[in-house]
C-alpha positions as CSV (number, residue, x, y, z in Angstrom):
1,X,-0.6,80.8,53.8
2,X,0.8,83.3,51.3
3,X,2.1,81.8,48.4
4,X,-1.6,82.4,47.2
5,X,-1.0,85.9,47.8
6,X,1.6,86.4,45.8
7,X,0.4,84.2,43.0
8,X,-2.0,86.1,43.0
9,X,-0.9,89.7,42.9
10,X,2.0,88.8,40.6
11,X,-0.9,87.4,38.2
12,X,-3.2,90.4,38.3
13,X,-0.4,92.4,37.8
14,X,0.8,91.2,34.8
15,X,-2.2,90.4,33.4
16,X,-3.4,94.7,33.8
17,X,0.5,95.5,31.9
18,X,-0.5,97.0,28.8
19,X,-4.0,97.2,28.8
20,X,-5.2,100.0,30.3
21,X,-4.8,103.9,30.0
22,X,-2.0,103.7,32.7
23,X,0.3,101.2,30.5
24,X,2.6,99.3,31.6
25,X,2.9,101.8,34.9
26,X,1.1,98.7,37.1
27,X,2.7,98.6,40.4
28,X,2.7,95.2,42.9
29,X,1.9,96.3,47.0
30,X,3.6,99.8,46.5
31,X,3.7,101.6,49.4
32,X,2.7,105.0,49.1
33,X,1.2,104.8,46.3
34,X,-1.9,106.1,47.3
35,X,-1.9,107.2,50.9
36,X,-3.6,109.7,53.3
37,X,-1.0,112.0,55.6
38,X,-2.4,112.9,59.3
39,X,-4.6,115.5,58.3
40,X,-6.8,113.0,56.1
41,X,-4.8,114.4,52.5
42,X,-4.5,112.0,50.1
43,X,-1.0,112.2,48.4
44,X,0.5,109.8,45.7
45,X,4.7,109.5,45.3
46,X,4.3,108.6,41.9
47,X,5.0,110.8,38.7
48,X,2.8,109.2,36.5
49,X,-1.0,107.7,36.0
50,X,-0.6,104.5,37.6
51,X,-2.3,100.9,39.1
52,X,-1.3,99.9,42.5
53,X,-2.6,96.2,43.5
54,X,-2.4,94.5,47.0
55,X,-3.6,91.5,48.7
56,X,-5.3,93.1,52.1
57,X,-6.8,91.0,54.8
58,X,-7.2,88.0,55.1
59,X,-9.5,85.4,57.6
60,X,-9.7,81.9,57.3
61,X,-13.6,80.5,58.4
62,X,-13.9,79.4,62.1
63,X,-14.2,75.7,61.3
64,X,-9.8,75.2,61.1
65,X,-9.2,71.5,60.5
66,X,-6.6,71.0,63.5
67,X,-4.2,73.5,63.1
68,X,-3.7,73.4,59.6
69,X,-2.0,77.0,58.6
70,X,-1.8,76.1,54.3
71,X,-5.6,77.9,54.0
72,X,-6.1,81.2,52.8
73,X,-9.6,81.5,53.6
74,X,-11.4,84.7,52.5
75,X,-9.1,87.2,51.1
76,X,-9.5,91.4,50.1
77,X,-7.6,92.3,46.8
78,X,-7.3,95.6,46.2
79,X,-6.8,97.2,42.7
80,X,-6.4,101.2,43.1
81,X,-5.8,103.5,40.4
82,X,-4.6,107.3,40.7
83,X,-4.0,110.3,38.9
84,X,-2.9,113.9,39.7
85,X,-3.5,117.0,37.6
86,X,0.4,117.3,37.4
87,X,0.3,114.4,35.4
88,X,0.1,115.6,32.4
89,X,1.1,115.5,28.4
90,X,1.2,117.8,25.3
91,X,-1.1,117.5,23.3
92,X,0.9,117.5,19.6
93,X,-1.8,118.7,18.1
94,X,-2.8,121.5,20.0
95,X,0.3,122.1,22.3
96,X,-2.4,122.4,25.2
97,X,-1.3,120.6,28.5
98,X,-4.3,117.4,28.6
99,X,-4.6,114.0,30.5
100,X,-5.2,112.5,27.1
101,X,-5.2,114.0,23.5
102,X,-8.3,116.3,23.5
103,X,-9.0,116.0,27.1
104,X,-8.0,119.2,28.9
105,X,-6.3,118.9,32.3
106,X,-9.0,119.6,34.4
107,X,-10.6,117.5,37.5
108,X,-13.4,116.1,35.4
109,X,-10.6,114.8,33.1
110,X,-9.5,113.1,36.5
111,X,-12.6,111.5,37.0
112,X,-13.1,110.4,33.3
113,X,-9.5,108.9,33.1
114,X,-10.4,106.7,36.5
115,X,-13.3,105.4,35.4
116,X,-12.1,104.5,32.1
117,X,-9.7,102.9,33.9
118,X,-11.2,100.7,36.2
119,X,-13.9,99.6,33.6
120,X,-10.4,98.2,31.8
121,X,-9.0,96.7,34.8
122,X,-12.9,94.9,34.9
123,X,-12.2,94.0,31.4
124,X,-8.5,92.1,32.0
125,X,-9.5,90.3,34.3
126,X,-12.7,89.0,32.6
127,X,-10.6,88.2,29.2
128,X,-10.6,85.1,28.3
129,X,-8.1,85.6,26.1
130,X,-5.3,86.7,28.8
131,X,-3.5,84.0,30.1
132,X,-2.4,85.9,32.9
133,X,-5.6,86.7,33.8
134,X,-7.2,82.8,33.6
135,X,-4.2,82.4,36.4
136,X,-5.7,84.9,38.3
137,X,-9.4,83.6,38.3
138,X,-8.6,80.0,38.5
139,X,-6.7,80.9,42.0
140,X,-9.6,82.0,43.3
141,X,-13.1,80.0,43.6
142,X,-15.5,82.7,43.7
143,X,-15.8,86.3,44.8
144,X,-18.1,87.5,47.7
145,X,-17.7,91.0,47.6
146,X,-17.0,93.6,44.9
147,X,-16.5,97.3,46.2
148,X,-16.1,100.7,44.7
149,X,-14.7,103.6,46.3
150,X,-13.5,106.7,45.4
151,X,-10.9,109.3,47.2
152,X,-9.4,112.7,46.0
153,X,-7.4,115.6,47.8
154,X,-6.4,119.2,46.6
155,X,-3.0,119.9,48.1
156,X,-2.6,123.2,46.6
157,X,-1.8,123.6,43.0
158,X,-1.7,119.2,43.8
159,X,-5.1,118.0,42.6
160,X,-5.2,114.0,43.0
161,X,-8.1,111.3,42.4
162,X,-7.7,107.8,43.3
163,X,-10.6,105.2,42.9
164,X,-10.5,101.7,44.6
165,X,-11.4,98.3,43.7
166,X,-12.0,95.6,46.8
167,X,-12.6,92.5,46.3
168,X,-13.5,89.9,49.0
169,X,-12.6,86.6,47.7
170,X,-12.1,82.8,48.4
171,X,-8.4,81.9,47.5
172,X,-7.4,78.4,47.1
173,X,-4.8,77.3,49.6
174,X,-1.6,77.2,49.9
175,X,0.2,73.8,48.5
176,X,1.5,71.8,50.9
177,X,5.4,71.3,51.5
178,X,6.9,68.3,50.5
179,X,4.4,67.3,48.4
180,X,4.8,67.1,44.8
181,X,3.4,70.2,42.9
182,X,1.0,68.4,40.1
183,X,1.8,70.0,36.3
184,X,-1.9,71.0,35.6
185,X,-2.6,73.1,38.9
186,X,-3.0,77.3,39.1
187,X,0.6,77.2,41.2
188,X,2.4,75.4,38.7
189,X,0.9,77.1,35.8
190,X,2.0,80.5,37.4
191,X,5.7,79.7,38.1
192,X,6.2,78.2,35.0
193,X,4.4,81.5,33.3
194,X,6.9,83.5,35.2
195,X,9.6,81.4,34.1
196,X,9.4,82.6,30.6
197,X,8.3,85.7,31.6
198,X,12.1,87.2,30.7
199,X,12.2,88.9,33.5
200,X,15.1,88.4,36.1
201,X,12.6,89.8,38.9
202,X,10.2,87.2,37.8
203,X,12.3,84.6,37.7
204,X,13.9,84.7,41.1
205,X,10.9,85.2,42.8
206,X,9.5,81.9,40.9
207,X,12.4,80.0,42.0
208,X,12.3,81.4,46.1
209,X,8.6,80.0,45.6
210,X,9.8,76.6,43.7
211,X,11.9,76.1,46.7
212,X,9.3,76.4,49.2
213,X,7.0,74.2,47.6
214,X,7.0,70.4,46.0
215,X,9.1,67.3,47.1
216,X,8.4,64.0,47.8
217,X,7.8,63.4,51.3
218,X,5.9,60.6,52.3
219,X,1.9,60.6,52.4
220,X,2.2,60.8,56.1
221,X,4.6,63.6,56.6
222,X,2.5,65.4,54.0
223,X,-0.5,64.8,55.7
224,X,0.7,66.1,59.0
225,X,2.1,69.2,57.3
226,X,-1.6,69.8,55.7
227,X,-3.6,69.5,58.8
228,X,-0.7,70.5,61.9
229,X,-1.2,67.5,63.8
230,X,1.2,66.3,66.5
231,X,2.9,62.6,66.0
232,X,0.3,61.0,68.7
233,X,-2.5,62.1,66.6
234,X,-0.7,61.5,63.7
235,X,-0.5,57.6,64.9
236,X,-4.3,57.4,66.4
237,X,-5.0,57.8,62.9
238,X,-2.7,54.4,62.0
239,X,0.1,56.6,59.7
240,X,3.4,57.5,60.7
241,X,6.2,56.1,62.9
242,X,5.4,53.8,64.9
243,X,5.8,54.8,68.8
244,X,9.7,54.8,69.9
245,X,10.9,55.2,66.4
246,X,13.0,58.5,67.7
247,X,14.6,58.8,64.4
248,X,10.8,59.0,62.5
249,X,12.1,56.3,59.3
250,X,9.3,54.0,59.9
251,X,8.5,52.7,56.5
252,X,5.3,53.6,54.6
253,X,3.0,50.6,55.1
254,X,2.5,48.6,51.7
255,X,1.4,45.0,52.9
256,X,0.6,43.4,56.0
257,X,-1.0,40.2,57.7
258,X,-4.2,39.3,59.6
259,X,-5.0,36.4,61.0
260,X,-8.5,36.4,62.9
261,X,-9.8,33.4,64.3
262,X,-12.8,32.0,63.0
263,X,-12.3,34.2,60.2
264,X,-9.5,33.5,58.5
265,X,-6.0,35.0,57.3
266,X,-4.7,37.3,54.7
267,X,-2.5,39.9,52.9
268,X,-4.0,43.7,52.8
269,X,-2.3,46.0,51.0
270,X,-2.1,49.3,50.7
């Protein structure tokens, strides 16, 4: 239950690269990015206006089929976006220190820059242009919850502002081990996105996922995976190895016999 998770956070992430004020200064579940010490300061390690994104909690609805542990359920992703007053240009023009050309470094620079921002970030992942982004929606069936929140801290001669996206949304789950990872699905269309992505990061952490996923169990073995169910419920349901078979090679059933008397006889197939 968290290849979704990363599919998703690698998807966002690429798809914000480039197409905001911050860059290509997007970040995936840095720690410390934008955190708060023990006297409630907020304090930032990076050196540069920046987009943090994580995948927060996560609770899967009440009504569990069996003990199936492939759902993602409902799921927080978190976009933040920060900015200190040390972060700072020259203006070429002027030679004046500013957040942007011909906007002095001052807080409601800050403010202005973080706004800007997130209306971007609102913008990427809207565009139906960016493939990246179309990855990221169509991993997700629907969001429940969109929140806005704002933080700042003056450490100082440190002035910082952060703001905060949430979003509470349903995730599709996870695909199912063994079972063979169809071309036209979000998963697929990810991994083979991050395959030609060029980037060596990219690529090995599409082929860790590739290993986890696809195959070609049989239906049964696959459908004991999806739901957790132990072999005696596994058999109640008629699928499986039959009792005894220690060794679990039963083969799939493709045709069988009936004979019922009074009725007649037959062949059923699968």
């Amino acid at each position: 239950m968290s290849l979704a998770r990363i599919a998703l956070r690698l998807a966002v992430v690429e798809a914000l690269k480039g197409r905001t004020l911050v860059g290509a200064h997007v970040l995936d579940s840095q720690i410390g990015a934008l955190e708060a010490d023990g006297d409630g300061n907020v304090r930032t390690d990076q050196e540069q206006p920046f987009i943090a994104v994580y995948t927060d909690a996560a609770t899967v609805s009440s009504d569990i089929e069996l003990r199936s542990l492939g759902g993602n359920g409902t799921t927080e992703l978190v976009i933040e976006a920060g900015i200190t007053v040390a972060m700072t240009i020259r203006d070429p023009e002027t030679k004046d220190l500013v957040v942007h050309q011909g906007i002095p470094a001052a807080d409601d620079a800050l403010e202005f820059h973080l706004d800007m921002v997130m209306r971007q970030v609102a913008d990427v992942l809207s565009d139906p242009d960016n493939e990246w982004a179309e990855i990221a929606r169509s991993l997700t069936y629907r969001y429940r919850k969109v929140e806005r929140l704002r933080t700042s801290s003056d450490q100082g001669s440190v002035r910082l502002a952060g703001h905060q996206l949430r979003i509470t949304l349903d995730l599709i789950d996870d695909p199912i081990t063994g079972a063979a990872l169809e071309a036209a699905t979000p998963m697929a269309r990810l991994l083979d996105r991050l395959d030609e992505s060029g980037s060596s990061v990219l690529v090995a952490k599409a082929a860790l996922m590739r290993a986890q996923v696809g195959g070609t169990d049989p239906d049964w073995k696959i459908l004991q995976r999806r739901h957790g169910m132990t072999a005696g419920e596994l058999r109640a349901l008629g699928r499986g190895p039959v009792e005894g078979d220690t060794e679990r090679k039963t083969p799939e059933f493709t045709t069988g016999a009936f004979d019922i008397e009074g009725t007649g006889s037959g062949e059923v197939t699968k």
